[in-house]
PASEBA-1860 file (N, C-alpha, C; in nm, 3 decimals):
! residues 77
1> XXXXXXXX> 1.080/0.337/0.892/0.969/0.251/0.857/0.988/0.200/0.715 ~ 0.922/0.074/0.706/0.974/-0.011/0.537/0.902/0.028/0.471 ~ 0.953/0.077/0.300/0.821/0.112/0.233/0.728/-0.014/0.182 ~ 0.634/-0.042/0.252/0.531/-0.123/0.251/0.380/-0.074/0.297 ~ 0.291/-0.123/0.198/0.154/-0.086/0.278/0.052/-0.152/0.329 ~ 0.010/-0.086/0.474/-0.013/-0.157/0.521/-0.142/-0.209/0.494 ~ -0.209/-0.209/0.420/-0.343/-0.275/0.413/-0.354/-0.373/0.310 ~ -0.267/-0.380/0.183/-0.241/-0.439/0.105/-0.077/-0.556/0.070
9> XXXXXXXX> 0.005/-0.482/0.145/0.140/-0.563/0.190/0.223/-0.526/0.059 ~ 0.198/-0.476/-0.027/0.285/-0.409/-0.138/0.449/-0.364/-0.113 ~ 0.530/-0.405/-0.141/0.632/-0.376/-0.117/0.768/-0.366/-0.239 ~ 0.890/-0.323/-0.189/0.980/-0.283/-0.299/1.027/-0.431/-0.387 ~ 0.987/-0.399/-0.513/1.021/-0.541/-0.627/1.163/-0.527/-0.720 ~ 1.213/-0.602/-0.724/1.368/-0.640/-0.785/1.363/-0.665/-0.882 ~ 1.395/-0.561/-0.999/1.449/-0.624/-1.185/1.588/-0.566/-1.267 ~ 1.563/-0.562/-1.339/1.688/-0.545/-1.474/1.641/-0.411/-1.538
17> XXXXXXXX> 1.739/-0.318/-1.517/1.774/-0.190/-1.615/1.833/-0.330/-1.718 ~ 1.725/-0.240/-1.861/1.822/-0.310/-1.966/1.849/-0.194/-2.043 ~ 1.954/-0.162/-2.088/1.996/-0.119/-2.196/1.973/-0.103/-2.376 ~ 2.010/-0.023/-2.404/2.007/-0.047/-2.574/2.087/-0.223/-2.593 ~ 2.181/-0.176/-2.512/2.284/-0.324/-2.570/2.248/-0.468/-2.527 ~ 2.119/-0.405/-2.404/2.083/-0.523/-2.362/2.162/-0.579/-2.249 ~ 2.260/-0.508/-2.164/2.286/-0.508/-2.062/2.168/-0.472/-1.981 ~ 2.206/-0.565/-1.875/2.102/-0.580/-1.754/2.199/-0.569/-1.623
25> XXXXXXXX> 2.144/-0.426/-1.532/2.257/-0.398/-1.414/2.080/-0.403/-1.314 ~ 2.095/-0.458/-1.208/1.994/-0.437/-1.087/1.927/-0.318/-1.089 ~ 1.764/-0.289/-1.015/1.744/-0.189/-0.975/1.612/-0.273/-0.900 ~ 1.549/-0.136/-0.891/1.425/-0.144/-0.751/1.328/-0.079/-0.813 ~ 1.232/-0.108/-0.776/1.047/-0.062/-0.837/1.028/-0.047/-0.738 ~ 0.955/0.075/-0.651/0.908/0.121/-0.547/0.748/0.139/-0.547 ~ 0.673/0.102/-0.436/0.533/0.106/-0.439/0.543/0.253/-0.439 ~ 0.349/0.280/-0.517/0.349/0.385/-0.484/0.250/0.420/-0.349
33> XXXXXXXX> 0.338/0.502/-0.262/0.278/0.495/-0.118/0.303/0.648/-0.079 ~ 0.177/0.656/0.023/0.106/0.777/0.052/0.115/0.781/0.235 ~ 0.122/0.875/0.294/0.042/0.861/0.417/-0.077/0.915/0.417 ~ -0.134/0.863/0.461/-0.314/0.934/0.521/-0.373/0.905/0.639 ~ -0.443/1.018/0.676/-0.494/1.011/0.814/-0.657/0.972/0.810 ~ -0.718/0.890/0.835/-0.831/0.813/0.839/-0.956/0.867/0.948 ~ -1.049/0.891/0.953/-1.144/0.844/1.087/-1.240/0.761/1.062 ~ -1.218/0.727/1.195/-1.312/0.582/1.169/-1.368/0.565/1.317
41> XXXXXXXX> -1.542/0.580/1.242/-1.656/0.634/1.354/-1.673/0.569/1.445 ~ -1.649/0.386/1.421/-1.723/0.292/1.494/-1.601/0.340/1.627 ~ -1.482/0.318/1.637/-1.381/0.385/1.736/-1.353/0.535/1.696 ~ -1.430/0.609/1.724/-1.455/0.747/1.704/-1.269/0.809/1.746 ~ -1.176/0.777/1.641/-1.050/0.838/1.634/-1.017/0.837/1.517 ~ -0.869/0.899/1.519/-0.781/0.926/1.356/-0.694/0.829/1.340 ~ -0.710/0.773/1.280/-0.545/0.653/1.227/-0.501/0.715/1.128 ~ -0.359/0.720/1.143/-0.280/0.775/1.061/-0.229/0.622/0.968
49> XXXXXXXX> -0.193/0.615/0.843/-0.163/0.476/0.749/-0.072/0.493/0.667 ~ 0.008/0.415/0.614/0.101/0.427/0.519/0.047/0.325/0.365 ~ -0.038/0.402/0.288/-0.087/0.281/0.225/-0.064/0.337/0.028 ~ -0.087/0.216/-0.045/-0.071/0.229/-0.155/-0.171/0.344/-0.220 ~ -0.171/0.370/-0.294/-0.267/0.444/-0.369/-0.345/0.375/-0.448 ~ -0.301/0.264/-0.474/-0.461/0.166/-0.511/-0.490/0.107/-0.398 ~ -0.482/0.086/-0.279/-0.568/0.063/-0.169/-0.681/0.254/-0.122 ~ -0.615/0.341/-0.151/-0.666/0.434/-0.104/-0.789/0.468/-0.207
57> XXXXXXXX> -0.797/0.387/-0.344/-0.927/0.399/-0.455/-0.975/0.269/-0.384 ~ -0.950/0.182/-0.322/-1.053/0.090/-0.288/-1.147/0.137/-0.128 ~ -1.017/0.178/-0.087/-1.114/0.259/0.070/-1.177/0.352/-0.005 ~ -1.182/0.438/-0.081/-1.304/0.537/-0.141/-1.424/0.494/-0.189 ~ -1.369/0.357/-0.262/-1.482/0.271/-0.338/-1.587/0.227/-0.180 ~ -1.499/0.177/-0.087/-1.606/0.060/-0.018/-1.607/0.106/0.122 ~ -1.525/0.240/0.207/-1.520/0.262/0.302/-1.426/0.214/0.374 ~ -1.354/0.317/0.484/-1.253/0.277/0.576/-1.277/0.141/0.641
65> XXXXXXXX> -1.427/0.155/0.679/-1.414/0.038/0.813/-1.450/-0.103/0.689 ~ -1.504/-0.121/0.589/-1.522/-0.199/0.501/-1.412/-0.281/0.440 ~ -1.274/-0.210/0.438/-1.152/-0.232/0.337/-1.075/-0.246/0.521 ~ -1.103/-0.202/0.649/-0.994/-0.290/0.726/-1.115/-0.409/0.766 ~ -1.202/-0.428/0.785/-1.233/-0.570/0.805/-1.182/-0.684/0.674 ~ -1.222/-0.641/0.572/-1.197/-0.712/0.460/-1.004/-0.735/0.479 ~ -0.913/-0.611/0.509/-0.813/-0.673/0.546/-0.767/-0.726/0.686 ~ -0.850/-0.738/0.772/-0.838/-0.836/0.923/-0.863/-0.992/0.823
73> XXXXX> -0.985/-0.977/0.781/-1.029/-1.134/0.736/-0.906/-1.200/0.647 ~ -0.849/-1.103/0.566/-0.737/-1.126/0.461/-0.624/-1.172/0.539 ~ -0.584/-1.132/0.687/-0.477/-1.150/0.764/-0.336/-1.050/0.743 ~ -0.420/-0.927/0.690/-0.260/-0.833/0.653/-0.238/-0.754/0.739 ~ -0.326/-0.717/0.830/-0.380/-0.595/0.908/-0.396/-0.626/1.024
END
């Protein structure tokens, strides 16, 4: 599975190790991503998710079923 999450679409970003000398060789910035297992009452089951950890302070802030409608309407989900 790609590290990407799914409620937010966060994924691996491309820059420059620089050096003292100011050499610049490639590297990778990795989201930071979690699994978690969810319930969610209105379909009284567990979803399991692969999601960022700032999506997982916004589902705390506003609720599971609140943060996937908001991402159905968004089109990520």
């Amino acid at each position: 599975m790609a590290r990407v999450c799914e409620m937010t679409g966060k994924k691996v970003m491309v820059g420059n190790n620089v050096s003292h000398s100011k050499r610049r060789t490639k590297r990778t910035f990795y989201p930071n991503l979690i699994t978690k297992k969810f319930f969610i009452p209105e379909e009284n089951k567990w979803v399991s998710m692969k999601i960022s950890t700032s999506a997982l302070r916004t589902i705390n802030k506003i609720g599971i079923s609140a943060a996937m409608k908001r991402m159905r309407e968004k089109g990520s989900l």
